[in-house]
C-alpha positions in Angstrom: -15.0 7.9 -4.9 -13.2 6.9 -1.5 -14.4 3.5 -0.4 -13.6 2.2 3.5 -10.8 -0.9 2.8 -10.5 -1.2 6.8 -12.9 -1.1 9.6 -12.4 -1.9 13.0 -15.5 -1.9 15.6 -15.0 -2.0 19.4 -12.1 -4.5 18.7 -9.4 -6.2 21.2 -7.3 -8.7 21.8 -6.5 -10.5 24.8 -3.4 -12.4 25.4 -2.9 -14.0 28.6 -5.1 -12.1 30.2 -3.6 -8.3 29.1 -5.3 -6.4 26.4 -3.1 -6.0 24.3 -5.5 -3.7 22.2 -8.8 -2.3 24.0 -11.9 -1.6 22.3 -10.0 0.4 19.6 -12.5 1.7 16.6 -10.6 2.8 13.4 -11.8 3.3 10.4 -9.4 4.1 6.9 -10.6 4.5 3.4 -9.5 3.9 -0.1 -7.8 7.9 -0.5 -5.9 8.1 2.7 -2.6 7.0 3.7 -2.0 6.7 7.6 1.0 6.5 10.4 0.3 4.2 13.5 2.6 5.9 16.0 3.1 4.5 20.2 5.5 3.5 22.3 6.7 0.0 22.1 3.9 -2.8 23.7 1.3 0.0 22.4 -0.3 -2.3 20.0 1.1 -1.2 16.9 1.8 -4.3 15.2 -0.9 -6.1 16.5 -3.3 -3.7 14.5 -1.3 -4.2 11.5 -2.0 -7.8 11.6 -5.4 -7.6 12.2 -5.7 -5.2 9.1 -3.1 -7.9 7.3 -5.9 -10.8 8.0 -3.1 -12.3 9.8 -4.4 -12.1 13.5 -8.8 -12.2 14.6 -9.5 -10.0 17.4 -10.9 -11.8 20.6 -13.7 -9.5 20.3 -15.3 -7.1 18.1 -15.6 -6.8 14.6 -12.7 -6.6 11.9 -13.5 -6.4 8.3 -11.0 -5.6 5.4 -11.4 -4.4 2.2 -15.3 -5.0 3.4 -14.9 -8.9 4.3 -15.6 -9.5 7.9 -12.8 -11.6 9.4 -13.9 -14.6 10.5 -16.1 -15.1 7.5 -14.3 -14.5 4.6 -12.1 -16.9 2.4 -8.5 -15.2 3.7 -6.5 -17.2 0.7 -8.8 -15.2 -1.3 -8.4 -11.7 1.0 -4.2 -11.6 1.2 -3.5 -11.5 -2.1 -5.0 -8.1 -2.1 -2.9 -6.6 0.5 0.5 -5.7 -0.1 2.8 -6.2 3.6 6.0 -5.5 4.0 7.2 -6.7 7.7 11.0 -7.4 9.2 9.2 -10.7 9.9 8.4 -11.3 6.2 11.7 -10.4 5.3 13.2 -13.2 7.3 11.2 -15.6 5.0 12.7 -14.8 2.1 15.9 -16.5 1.2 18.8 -15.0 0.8 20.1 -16.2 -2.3 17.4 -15.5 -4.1 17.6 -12.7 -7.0 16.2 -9.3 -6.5 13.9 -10.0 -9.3 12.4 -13.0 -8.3 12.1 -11.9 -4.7 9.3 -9.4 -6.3 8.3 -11.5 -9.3 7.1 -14.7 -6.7 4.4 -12.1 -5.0 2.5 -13.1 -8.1 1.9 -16.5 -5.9 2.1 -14.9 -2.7 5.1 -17.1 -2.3 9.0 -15.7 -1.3 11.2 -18.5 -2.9 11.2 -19.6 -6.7 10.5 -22.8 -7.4 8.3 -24.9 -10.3 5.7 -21.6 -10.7 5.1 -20.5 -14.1 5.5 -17.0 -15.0 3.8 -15.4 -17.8 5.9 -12.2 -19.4 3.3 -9.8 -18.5 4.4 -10.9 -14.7 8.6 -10.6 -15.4 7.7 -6.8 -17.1 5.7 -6.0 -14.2 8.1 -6.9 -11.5 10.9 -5.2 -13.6 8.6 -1.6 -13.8 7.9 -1.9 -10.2 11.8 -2.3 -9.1 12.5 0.5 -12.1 9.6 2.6 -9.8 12.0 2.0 -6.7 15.2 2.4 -8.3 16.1 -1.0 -7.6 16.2 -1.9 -11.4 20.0 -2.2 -11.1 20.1 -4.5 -8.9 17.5 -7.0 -10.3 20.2 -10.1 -10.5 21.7 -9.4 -6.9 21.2 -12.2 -3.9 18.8 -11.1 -2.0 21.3 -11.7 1.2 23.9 -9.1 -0.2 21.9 -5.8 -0.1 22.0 -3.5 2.0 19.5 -3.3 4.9 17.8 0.0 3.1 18.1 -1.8 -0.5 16.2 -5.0 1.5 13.7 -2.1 3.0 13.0 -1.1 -0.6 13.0 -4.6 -2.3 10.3 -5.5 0.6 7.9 -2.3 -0.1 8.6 -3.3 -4.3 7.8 -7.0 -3.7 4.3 -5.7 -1.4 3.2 -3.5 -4.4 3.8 -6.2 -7.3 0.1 -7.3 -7.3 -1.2 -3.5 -6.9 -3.2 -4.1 -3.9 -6.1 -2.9 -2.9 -4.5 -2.4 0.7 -0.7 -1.0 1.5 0.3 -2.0 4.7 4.0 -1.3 6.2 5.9 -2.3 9.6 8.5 0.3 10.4 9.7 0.5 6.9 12.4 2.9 8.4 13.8 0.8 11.0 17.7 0.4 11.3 18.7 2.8 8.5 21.2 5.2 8.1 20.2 8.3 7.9 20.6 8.9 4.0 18.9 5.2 3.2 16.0 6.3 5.6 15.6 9.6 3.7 16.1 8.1 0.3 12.9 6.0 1.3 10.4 8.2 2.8 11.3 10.2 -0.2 10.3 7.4 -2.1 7.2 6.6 -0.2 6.2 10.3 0.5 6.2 9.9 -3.9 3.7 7.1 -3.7 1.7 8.2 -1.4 0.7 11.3 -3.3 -0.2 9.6 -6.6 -4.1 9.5 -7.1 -3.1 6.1 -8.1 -2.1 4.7 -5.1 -4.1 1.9 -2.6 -4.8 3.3 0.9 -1.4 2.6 3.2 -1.0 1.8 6.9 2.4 2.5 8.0 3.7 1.8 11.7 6.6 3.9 13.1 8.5 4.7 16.1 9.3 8.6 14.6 7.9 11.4 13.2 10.7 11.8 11.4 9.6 8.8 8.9 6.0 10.0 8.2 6.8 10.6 4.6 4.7 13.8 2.7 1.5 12.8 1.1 0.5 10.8 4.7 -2.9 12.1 5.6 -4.0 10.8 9.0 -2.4 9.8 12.1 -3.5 7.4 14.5 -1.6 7.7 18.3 -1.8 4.1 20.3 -1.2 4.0 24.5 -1.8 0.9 26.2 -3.8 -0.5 23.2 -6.3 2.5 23.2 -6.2 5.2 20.9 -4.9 8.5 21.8 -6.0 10.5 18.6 -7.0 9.2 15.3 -7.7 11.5 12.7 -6.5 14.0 10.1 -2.5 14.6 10.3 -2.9 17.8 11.5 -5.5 17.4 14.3 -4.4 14.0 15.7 -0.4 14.4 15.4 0.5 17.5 18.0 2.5 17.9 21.3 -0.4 17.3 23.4 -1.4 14.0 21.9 2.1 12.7 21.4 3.1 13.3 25.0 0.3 11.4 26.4 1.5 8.8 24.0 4.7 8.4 25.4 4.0 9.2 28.4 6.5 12.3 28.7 6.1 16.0 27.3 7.3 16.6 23.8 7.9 19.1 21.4 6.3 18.8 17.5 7.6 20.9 14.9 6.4 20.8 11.3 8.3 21.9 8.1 7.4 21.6 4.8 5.3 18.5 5.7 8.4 16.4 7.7 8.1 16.4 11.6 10.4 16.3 14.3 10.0 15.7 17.4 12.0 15.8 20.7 11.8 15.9 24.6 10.7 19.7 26.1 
């Protein structure tokens, strides 16, 4: 039975005086996996750290995984949601092994250094980089992959404690075009098992809503668009008063493209 992980009431969040969200009211549960799409200064990330327990909104109500921010214990709350962020990549080190870059989420920590491990944790962290087909590079630096190995070793590291919340910041960003497919393959993959936690991915593109996403939610000027199933809040209509411009959405075989009409 679904169970709402992330509820957002009438919240915003002032910084110097601009909104940089506005009254937005969101709701996701435990089955559904959803795409924050907007143009850039829509408010994107901002949500994403709000639903991260990283950021309080200057007003409203926030409450994850059914804690109200503000009065939960939050070194209790994060260990139960997985995020994978460019800026959370930068705080990993880069000599670090592959295997202990994902082994260390086991202390919510990104370097290795007097923690104990018990062998339950090491065969964990190696199923989760076999899941990701990362196994084979379990003894590399860090520093020396690839950007879309790094994407992937990120995403493994965010999964290692199977949270309870899946949260992902332009996962896609900067790759090639066969590391980007290679990945929403691999998340459209995860996404559809019954198994998986409820995930919150931002993007820029269509094009990196992986299959197995079931809701969209469109961000303007830190107001929602549309916010709904896929197929209701993700068309032409709502993405071009997204961005501002008119677009064309076509749909095949559950990928989307998208380009100016």
């Amino acid at each position: 039975m679904a169970t709402t992980v992330l509820q957002l009431e009438d919240v915003s969040v002032i910084r110097e005086g601009n909104a940089i969200l506005d009254s937005l009211t969101w709701t996701v549960d435990s089955d559904q996996r959803w795409v924050i799409l907007g143009p850039n200064g829509a408010g994107k990330t901002t949500t994403l750290q709000i639903a991260a327990a990283a950021l309080h909104p200057t007003s409203g109500t926030a409450s994850v995984l059914q804690e109200q921010l503000g009065k939960v214990d939050l070194f209790e709350l994060r260990p139960l949601i997985g995020f994978a962020s460019t800026a959370m990549a930068r705080r990993i080190p880069r000599d670090e092994t592959v295997l202990n870059v994902v082994l260390t989420a086991a202390y919510s920590v990104t370097g290795r250094w007097n923690e104990e491990y018990e062998e339950i944790d090491t065969k964990r962290a190696s199923r989760v980089l076999a899941e990701w087909k990362l196994d084979y590079l379990a003894e590399r630096r860090f520093g020396t992959l690839s950007d879309g190995e790094q994407k992937r070793v990120q995403i493994a590291r965010s999964v290692m404690t199977d949270p309870e919340l899946l949260l992902l910041d332009e996962p896609a960003a900067s790759l090639d075009l066969g590391a980007r497919e290679e990945l929403v393959s691999l998340l459209g993959g995860y996404a559809s098992s019954d198994t998986s936690p409820a995930i919150v991915m931002v993007t820029h593109h269509v094009e990196e809503i992986p299959r197995g996403f079931t809701h969209a939610l469109l961000l303007a000027n830190g107001k929602a668009v549309a916010s709904g199933p896929l197929s209701e809040a993700l068309t032409a209509e709502t993405l071009s008063e997204a961005f501002g411009m008119p677009i064309e959405l076509t749909e095949r075989d559950g990928r989307y493209t998208a380009r100016a009409s």
